[in-house]
mmCIF file of the N, C-alpha and C atoms, coordinates in Angstrom:
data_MODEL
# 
_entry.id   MODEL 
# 
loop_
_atom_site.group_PDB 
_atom_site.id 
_atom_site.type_symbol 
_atom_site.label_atom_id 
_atom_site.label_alt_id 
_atom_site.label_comp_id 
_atom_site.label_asym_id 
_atom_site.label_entity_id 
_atom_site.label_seq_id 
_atom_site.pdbx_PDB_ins_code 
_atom_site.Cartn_x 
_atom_site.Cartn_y 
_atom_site.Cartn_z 
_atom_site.occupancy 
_atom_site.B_iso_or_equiv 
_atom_site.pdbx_formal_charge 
_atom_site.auth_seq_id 
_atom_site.auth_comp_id 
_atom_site.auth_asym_id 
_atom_site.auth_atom_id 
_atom_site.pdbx_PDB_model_num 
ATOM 1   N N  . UNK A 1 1  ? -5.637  -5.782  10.000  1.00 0.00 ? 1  UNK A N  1 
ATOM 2   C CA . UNK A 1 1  ? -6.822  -6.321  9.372   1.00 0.00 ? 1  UNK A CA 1 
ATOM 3   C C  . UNK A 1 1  ? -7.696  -6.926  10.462  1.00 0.00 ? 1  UNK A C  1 
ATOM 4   N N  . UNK A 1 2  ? -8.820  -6.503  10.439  1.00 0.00 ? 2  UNK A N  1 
ATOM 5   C CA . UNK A 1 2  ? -9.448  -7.321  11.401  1.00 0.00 ? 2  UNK A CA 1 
ATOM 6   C C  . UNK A 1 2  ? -9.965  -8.566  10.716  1.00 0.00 ? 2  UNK A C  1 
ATOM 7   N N  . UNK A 1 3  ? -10.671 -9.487  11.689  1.00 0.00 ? 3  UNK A N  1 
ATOM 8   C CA . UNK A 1 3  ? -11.177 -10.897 11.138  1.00 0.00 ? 3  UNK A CA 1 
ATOM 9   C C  . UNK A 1 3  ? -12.472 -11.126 12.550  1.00 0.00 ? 3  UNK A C  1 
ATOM 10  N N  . UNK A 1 4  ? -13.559 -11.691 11.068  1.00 0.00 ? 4  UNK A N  1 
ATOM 11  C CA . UNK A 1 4  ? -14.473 -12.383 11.923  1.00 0.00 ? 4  UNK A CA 1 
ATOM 12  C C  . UNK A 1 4  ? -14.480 -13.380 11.373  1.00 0.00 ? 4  UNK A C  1 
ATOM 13  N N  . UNK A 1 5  ? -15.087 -13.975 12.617  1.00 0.00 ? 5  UNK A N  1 
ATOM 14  C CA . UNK A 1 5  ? -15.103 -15.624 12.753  1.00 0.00 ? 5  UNK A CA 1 
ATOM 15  C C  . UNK A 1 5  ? -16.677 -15.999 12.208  1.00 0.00 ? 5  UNK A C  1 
ATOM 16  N N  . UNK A 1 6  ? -16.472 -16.818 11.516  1.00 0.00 ? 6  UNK A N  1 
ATOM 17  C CA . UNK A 1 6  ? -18.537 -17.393 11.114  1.00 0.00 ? 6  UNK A CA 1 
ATOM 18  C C  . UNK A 1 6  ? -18.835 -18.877 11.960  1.00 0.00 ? 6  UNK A C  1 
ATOM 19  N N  . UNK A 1 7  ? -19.856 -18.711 12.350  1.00 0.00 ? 7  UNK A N  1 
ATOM 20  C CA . UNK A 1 7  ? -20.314 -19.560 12.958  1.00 0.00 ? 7  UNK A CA 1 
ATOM 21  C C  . UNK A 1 7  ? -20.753 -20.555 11.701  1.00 0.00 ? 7  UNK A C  1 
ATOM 22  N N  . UNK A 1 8  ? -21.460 -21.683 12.390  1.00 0.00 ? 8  UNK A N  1 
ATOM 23  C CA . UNK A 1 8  ? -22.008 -23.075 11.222  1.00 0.00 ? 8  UNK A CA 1 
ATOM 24  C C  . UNK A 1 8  ? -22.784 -22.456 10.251  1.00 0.00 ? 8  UNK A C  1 
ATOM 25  N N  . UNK A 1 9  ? -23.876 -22.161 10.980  1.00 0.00 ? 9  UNK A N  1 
ATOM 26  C CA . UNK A 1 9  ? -24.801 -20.931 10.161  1.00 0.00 ? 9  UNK A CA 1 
ATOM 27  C C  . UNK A 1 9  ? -25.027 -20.379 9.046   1.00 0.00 ? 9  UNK A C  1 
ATOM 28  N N  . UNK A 1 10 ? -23.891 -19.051 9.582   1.00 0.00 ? 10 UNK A N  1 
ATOM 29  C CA . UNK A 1 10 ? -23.670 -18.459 9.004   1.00 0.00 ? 10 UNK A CA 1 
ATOM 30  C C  . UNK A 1 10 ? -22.553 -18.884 7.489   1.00 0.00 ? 10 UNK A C  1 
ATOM 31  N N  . UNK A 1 11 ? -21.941 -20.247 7.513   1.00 0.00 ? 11 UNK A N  1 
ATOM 32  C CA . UNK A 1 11 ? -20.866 -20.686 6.883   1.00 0.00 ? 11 UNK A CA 1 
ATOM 33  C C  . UNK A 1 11 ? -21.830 -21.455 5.622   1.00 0.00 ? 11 UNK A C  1 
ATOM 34  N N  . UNK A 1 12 ? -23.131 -21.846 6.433   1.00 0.00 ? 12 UNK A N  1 
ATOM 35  C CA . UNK A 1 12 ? -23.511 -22.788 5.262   1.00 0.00 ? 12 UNK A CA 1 
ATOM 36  C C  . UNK A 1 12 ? -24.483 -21.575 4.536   1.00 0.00 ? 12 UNK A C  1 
ATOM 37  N N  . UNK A 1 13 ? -25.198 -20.323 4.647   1.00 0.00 ? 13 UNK A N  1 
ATOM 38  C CA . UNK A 1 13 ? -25.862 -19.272 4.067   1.00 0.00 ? 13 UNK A CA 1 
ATOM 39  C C  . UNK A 1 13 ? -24.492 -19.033 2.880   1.00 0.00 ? 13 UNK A C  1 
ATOM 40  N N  . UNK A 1 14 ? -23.724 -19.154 3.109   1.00 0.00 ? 14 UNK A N  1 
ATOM 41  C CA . UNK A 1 14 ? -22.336 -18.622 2.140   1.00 0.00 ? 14 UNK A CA 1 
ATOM 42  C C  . UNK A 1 14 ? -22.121 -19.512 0.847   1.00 0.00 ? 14 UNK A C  1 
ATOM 43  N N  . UNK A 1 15 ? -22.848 -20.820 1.131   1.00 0.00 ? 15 UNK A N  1 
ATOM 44  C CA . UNK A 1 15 ? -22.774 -21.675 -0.127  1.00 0.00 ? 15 UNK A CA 1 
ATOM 45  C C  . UNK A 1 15 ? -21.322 -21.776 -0.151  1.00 0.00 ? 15 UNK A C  1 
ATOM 46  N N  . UNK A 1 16 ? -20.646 -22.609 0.866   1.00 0.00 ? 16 UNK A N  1 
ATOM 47  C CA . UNK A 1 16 ? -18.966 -22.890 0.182   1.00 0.00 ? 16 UNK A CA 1 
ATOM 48  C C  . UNK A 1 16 ? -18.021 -22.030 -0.343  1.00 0.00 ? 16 UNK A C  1 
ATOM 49  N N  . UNK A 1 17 ? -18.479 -20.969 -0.355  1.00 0.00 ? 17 UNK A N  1 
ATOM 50  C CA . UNK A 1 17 ? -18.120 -19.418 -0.822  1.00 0.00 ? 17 UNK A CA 1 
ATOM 51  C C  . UNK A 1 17 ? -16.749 -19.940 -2.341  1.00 0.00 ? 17 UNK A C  1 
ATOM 52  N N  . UNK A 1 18 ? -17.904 -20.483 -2.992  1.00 0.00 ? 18 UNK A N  1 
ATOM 53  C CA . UNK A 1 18 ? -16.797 -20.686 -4.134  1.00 0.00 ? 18 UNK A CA 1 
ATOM 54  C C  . UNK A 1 18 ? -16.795 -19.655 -5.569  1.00 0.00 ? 18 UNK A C  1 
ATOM 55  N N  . UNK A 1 19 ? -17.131 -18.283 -5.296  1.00 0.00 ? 19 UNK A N  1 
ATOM 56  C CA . UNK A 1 19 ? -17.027 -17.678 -6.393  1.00 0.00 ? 19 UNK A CA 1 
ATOM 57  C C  . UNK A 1 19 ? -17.288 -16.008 -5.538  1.00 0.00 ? 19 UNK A C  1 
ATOM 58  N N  . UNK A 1 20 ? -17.366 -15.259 -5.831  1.00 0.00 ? 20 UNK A N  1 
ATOM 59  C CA . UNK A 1 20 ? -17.596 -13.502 -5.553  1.00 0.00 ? 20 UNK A CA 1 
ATOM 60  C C  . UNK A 1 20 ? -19.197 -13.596 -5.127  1.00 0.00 ? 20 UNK A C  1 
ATOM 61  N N  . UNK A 1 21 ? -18.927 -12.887 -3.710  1.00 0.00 ? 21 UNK A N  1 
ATOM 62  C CA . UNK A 1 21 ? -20.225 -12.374 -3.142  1.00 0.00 ? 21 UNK A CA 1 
ATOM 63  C C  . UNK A 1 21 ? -20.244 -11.037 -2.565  1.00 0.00 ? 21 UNK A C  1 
ATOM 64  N N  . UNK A 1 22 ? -21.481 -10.518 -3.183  1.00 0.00 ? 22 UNK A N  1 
ATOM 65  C CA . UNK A 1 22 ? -21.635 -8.946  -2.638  1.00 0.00 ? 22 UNK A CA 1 
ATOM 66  C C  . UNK A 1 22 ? -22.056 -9.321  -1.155  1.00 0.00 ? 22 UNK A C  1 
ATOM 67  N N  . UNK A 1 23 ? -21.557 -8.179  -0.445  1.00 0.00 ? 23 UNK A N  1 
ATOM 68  C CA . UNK A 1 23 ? -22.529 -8.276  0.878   1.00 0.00 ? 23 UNK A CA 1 
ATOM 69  C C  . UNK A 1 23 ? -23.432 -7.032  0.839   1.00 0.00 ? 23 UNK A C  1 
ATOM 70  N N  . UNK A 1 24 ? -24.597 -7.223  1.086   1.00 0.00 ? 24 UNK A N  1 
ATOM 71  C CA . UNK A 1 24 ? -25.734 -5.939  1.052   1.00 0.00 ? 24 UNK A CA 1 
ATOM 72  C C  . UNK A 1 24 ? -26.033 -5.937  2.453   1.00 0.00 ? 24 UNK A C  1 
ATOM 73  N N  . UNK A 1 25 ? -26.538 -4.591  3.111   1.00 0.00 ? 25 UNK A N  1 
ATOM 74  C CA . UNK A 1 25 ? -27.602 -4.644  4.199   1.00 0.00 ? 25 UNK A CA 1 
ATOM 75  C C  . UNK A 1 25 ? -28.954 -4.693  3.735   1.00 0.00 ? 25 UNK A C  1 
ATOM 76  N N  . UNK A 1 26 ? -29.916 -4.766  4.458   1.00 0.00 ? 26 UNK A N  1 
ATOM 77  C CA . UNK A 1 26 ? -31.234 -4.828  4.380   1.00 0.00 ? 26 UNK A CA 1 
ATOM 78  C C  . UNK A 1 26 ? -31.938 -4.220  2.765   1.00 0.00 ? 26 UNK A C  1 
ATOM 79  N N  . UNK A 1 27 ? -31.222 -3.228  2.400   1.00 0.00 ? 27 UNK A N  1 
ATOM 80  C CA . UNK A 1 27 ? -31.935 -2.167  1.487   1.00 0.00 ? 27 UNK A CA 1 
ATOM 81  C C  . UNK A 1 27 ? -31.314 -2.517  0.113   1.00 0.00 ? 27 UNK A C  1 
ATOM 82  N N  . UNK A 1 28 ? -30.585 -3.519  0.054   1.00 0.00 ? 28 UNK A N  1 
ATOM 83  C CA . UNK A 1 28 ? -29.745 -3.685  -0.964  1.00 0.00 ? 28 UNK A CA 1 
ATOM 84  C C  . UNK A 1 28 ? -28.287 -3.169  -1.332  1.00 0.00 ? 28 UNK A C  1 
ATOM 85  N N  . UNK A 1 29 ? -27.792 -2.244  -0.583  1.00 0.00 ? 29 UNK A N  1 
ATOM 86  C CA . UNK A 1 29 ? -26.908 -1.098  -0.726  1.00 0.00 ? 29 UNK A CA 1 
ATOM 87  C C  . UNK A 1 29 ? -25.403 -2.074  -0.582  1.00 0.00 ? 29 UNK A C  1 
ATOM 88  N N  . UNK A 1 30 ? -24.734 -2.150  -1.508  1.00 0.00 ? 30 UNK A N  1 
ATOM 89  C CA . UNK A 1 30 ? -23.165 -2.989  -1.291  1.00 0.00 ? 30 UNK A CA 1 
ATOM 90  C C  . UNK A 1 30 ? -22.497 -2.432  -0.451  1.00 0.00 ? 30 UNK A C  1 
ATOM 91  N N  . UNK A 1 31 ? -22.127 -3.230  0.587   1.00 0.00 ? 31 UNK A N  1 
ATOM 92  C CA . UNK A 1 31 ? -21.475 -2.833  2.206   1.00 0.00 ? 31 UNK A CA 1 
ATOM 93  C C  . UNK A 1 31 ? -19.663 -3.553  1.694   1.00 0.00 ? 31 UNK A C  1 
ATOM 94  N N  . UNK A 1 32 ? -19.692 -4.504  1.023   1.00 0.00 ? 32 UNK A N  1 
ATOM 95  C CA . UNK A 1 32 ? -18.386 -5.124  0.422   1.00 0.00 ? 32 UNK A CA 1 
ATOM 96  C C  . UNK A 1 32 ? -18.677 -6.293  -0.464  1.00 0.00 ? 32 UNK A C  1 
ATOM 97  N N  . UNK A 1 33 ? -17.705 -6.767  -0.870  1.00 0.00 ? 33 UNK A N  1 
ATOM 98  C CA . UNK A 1 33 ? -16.714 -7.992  -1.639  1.00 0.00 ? 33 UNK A CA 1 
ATOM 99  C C  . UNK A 1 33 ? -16.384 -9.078  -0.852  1.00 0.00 ? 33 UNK A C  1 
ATOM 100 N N  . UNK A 1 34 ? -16.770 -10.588 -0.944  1.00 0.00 ? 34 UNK A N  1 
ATOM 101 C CA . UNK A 1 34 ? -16.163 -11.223 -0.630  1.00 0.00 ? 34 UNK A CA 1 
ATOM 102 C C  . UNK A 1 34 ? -15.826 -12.156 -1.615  1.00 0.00 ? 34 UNK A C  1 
ATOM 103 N N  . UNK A 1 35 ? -14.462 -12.869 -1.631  1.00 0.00 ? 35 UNK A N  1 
ATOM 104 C CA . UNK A 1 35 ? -14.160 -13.303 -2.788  1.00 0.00 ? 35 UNK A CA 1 
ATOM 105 C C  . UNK A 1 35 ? -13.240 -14.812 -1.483  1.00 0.00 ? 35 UNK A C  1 
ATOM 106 N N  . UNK A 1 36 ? -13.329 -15.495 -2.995  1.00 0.00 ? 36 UNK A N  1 
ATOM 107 C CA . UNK A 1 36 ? -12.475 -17.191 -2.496  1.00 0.00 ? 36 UNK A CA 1 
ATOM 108 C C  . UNK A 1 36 ? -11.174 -16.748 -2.409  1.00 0.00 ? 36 UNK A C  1 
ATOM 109 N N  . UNK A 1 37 ? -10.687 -17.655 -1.503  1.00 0.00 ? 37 UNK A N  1 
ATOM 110 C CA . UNK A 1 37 ? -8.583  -17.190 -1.083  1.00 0.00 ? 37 UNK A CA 1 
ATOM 111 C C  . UNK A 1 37 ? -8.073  -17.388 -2.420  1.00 0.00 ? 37 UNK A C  1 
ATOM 112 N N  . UNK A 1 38 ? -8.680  -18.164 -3.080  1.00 0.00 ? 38 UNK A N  1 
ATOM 113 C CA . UNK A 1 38 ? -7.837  -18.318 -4.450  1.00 0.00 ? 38 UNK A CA 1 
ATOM 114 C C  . UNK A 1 38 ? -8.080  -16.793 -5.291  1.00 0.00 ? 38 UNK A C  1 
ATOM 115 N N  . UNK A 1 39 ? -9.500  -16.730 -5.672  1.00 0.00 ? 39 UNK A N  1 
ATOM 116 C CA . UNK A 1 39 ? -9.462  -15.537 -6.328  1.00 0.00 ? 39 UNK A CA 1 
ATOM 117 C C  . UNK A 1 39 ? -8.950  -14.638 -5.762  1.00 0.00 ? 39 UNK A C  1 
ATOM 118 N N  . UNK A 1 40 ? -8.784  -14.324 -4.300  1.00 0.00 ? 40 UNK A N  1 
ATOM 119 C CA . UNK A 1 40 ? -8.074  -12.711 -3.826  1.00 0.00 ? 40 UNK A CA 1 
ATOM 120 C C  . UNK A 1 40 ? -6.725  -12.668 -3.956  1.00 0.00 ? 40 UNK A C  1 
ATOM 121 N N  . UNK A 1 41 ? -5.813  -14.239 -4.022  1.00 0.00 ? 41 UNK A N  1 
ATOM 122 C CA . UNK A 1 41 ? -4.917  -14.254 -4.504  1.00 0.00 ? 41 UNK A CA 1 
ATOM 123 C C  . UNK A 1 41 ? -4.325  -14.097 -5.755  1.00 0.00 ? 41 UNK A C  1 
ATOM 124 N N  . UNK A 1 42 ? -5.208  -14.898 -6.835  1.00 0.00 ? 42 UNK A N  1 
ATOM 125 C CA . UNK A 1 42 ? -5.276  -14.189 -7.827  1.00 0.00 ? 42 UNK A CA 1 
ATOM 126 C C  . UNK A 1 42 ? -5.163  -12.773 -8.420  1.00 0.00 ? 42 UNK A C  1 
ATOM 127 N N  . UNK A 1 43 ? -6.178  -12.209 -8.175  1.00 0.00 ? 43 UNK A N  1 
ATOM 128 C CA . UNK A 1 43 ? -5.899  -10.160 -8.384  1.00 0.00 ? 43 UNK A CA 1 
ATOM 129 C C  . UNK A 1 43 ? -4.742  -9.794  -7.271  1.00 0.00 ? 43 UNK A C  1 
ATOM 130 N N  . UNK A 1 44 ? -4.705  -10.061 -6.532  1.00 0.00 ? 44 UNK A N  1 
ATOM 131 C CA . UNK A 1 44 ? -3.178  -9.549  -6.001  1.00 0.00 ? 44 UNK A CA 1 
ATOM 132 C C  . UNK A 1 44 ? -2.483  -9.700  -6.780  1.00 0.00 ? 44 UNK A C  1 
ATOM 133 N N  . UNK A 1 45 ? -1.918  -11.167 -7.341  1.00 0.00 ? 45 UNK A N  1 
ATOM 134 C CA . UNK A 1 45 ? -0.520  -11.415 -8.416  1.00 0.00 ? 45 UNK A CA 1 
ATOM 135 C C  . UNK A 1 45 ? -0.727  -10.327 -9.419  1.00 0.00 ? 45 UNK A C  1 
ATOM 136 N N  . UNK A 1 46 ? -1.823  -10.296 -9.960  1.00 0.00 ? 46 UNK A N  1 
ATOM 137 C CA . UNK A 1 46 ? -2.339  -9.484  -11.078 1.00 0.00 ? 46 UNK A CA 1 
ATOM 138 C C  . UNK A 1 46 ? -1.754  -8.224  -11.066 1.00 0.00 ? 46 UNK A C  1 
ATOM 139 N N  . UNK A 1 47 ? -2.643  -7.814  -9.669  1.00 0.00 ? 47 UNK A N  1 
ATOM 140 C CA . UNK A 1 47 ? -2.225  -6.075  -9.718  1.00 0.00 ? 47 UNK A CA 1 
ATOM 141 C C  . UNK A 1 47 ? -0.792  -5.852  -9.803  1.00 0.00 ? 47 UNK A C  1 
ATOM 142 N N  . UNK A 1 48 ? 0.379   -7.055  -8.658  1.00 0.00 ? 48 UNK A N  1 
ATOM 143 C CA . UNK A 1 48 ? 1.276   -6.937  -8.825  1.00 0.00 ? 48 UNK A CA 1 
ATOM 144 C C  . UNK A 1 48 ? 2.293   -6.508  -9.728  1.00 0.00 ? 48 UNK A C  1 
ATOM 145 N N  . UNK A 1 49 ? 1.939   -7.315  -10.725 1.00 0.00 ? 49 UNK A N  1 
ATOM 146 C CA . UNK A 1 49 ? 2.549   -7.974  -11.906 1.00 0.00 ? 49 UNK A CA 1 
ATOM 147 C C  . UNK A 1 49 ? 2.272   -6.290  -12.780 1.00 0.00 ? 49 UNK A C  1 
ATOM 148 N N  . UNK A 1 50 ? 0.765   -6.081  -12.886 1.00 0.00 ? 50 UNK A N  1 
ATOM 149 C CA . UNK A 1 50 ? 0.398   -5.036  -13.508 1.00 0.00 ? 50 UNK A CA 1 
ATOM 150 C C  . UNK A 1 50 ? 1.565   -3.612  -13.139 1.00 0.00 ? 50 UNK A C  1 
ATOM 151 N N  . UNK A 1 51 ? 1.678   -3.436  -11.876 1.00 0.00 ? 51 UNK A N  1 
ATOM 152 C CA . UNK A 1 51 ? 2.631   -2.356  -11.145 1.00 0.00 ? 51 UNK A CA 1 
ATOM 153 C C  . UNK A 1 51 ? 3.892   -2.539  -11.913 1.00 0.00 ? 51 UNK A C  1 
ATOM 154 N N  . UNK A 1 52 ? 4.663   -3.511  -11.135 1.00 0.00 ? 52 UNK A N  1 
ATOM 155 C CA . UNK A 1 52 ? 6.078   -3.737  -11.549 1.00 0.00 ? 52 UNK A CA 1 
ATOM 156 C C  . UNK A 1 52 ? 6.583   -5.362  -12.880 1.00 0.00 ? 52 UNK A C  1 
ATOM 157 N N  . UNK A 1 53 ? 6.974   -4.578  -13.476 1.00 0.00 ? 53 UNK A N  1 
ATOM 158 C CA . UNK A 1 53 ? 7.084   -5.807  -14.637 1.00 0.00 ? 53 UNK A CA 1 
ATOM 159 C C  . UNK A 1 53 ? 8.139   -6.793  -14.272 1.00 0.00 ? 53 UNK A C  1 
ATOM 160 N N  . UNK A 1 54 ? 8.435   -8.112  -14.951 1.00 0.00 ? 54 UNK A N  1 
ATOM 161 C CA . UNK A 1 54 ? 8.904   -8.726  -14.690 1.00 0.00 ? 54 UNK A CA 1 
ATOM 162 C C  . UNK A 1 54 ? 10.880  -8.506  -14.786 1.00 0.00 ? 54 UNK A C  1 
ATOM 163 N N  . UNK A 1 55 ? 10.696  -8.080  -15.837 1.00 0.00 ? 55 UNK A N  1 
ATOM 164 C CA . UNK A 1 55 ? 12.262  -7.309  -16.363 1.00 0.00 ? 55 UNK A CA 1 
ATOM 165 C C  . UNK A 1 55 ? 12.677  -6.212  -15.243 1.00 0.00 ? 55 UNK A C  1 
ATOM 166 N N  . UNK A 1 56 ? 11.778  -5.536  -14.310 1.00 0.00 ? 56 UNK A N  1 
ATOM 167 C CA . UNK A 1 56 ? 12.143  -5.014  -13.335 1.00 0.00 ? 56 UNK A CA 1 
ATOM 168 C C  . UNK A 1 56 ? 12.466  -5.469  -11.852 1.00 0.00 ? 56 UNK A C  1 
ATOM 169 N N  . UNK A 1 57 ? 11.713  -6.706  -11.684 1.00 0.00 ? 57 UNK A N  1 
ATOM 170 C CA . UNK A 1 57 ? 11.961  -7.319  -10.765 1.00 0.00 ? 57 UNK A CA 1 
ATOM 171 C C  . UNK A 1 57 ? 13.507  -7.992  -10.976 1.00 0.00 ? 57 UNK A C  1 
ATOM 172 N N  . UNK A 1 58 ? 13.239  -8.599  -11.972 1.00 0.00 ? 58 UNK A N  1 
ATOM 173 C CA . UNK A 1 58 ? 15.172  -9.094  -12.360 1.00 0.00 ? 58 UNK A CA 1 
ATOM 174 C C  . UNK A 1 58 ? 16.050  -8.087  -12.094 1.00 0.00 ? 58 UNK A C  1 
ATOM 175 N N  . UNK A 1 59 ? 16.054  -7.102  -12.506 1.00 0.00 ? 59 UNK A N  1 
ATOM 176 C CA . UNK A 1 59 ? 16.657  -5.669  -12.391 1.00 0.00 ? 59 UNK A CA 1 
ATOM 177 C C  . UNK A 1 59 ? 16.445  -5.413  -11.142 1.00 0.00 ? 59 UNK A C  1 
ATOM 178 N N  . UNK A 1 60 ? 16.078  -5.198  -10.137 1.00 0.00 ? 60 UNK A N  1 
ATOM 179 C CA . UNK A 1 60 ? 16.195  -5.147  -8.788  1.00 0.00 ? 60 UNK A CA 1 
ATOM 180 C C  . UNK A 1 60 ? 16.662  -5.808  -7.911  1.00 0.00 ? 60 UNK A C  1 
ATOM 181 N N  . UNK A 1 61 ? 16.518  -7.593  -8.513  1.00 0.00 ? 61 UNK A N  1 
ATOM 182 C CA . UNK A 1 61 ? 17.453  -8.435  -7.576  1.00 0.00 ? 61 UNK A CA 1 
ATOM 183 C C  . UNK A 1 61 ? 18.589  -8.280  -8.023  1.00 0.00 ? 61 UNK A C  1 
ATOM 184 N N  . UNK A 1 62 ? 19.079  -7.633  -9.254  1.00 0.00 ? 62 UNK A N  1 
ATOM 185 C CA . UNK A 1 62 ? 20.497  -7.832  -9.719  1.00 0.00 ? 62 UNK A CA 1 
ATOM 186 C C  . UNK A 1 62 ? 21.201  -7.082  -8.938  1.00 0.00 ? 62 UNK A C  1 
ATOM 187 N N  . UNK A 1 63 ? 20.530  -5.712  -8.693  1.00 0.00 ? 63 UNK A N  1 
ATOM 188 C CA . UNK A 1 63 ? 21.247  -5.140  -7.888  1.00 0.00 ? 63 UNK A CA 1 
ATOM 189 C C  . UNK A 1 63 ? 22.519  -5.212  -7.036  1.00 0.00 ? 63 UNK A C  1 
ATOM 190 N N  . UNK A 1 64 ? 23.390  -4.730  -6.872  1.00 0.00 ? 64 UNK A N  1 
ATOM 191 C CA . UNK A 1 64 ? 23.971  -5.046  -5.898  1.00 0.00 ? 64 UNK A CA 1 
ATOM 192 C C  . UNK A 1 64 ? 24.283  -3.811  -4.720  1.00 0.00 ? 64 UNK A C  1 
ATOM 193 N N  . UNK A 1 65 ? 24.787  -4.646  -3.472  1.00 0.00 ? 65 UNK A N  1 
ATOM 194 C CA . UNK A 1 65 ? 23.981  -3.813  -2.155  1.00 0.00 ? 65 UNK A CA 1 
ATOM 195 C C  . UNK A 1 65 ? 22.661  -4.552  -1.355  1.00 0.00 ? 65 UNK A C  1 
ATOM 196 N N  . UNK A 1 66 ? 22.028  -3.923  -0.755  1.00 0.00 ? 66 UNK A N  1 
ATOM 197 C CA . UNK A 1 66 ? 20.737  -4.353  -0.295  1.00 0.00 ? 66 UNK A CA 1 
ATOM 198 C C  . UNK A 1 66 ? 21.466  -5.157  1.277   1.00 0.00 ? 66 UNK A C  1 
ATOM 199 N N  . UNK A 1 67 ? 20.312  -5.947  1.881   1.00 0.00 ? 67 UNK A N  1 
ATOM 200 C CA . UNK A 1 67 ? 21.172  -6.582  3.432   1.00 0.00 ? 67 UNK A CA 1 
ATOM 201 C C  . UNK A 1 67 ? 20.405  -7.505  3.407   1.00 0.00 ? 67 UNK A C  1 
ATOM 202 N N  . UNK A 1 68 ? 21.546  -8.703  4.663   1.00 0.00 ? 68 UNK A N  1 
ATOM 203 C CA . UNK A 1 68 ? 20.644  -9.666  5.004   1.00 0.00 ? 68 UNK A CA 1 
ATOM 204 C C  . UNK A 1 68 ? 19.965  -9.793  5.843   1.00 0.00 ? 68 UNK A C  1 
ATOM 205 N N  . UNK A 1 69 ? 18.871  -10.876 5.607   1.00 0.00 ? 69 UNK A N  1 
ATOM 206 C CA . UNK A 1 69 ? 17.889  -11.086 6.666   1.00 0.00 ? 69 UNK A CA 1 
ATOM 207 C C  . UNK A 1 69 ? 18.561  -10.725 8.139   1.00 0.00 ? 69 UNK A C  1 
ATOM 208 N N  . UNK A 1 70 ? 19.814  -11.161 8.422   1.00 0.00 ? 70 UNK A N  1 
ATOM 209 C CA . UNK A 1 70 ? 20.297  -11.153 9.630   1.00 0.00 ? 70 UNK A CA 1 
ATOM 210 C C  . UNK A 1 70 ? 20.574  -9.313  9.901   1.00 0.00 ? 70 UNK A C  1 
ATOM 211 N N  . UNK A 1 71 ? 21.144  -8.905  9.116   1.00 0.00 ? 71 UNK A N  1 
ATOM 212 C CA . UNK A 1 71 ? 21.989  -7.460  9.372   1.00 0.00 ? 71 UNK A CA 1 
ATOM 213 C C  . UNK A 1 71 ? 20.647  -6.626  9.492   1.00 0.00 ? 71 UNK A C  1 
ATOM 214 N N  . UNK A 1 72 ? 19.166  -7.185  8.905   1.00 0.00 ? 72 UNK A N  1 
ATOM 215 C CA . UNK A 1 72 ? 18.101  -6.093  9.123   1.00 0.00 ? 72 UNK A CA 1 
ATOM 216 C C  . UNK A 1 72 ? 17.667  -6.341  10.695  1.00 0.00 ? 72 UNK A C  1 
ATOM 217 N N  . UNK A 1 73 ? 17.913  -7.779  10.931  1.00 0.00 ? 73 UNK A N  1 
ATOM 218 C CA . UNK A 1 73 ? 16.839  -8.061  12.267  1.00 0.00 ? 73 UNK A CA 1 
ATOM 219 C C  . UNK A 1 73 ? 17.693  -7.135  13.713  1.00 0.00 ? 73 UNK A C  1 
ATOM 220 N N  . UNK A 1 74 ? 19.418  -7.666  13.088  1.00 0.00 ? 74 UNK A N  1 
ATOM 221 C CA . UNK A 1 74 ? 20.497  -6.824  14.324  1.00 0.00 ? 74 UNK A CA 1 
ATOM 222 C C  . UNK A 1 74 ? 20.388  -4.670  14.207  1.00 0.00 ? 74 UNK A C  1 
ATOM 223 N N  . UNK A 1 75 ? 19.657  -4.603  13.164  1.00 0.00 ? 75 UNK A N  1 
ATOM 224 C CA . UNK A 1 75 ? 19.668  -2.646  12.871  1.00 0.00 ? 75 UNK A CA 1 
ATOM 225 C C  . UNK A 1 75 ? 18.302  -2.736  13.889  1.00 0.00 ? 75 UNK A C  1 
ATOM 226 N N  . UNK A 1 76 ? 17.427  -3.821  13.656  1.00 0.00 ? 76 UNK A N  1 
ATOM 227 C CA . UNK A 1 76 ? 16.196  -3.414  14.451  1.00 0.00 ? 76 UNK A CA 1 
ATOM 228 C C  . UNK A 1 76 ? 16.020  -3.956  15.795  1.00 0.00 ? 76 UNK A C  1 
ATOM 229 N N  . UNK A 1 77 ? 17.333  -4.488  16.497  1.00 0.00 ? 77 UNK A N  1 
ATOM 230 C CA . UNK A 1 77 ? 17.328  -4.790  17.223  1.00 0.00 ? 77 UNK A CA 1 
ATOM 231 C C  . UNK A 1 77 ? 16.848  -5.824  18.331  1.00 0.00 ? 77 UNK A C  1 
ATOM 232 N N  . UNK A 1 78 ? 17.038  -7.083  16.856  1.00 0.00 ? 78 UNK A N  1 
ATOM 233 C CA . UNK A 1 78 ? 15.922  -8.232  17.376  1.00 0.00 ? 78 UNK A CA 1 
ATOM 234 C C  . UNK A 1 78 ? 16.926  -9.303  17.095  1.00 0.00 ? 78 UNK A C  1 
ATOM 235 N N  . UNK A 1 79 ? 17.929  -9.776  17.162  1.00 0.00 ? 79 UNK A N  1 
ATOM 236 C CA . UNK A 1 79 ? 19.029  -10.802 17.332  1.00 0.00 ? 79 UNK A CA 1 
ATOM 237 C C  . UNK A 1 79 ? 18.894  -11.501 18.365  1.00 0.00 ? 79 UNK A C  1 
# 
């Protein structure tokens, strides 16, 4: 992911960025989305949740099998 940095400026044109902003160029044309950490966190859980249900997630940790944190880091060779 890349990341830019905003200057003062540019931070206070954003209004506190407390709700969804289009970004346009010059002509009006939507270049992207910017949204508050809360809301992008938000639709993440969402979509999540939407994908895999909750009764499946239980069902997957029940599992048995799977490895530990340790036995993945020693396969990849980082112990």
């Amino acid at each position: 992911m890349n990341k830019v940095v905003l200057d003062p400026a540019m931070q206070a044109r954003l209004n506190g960025l407390n709700e969804h902003l289009e970004l346009c160029d010059e002509t009006g044309q939507v270049l992207g989305h910017l949204l508050p950490r809360e809301m992008y966190r938000h639709l993440l859980v969402s979509f999540a949740k939407s994908v895999v249900s909750d009764e499946e997630l239980e069902r997957r940790r029940n599992e048995p099998g799977g490895s530990s944190l340790q036995e993945i880091w020693e396969r990849l060779g980082n112990t």
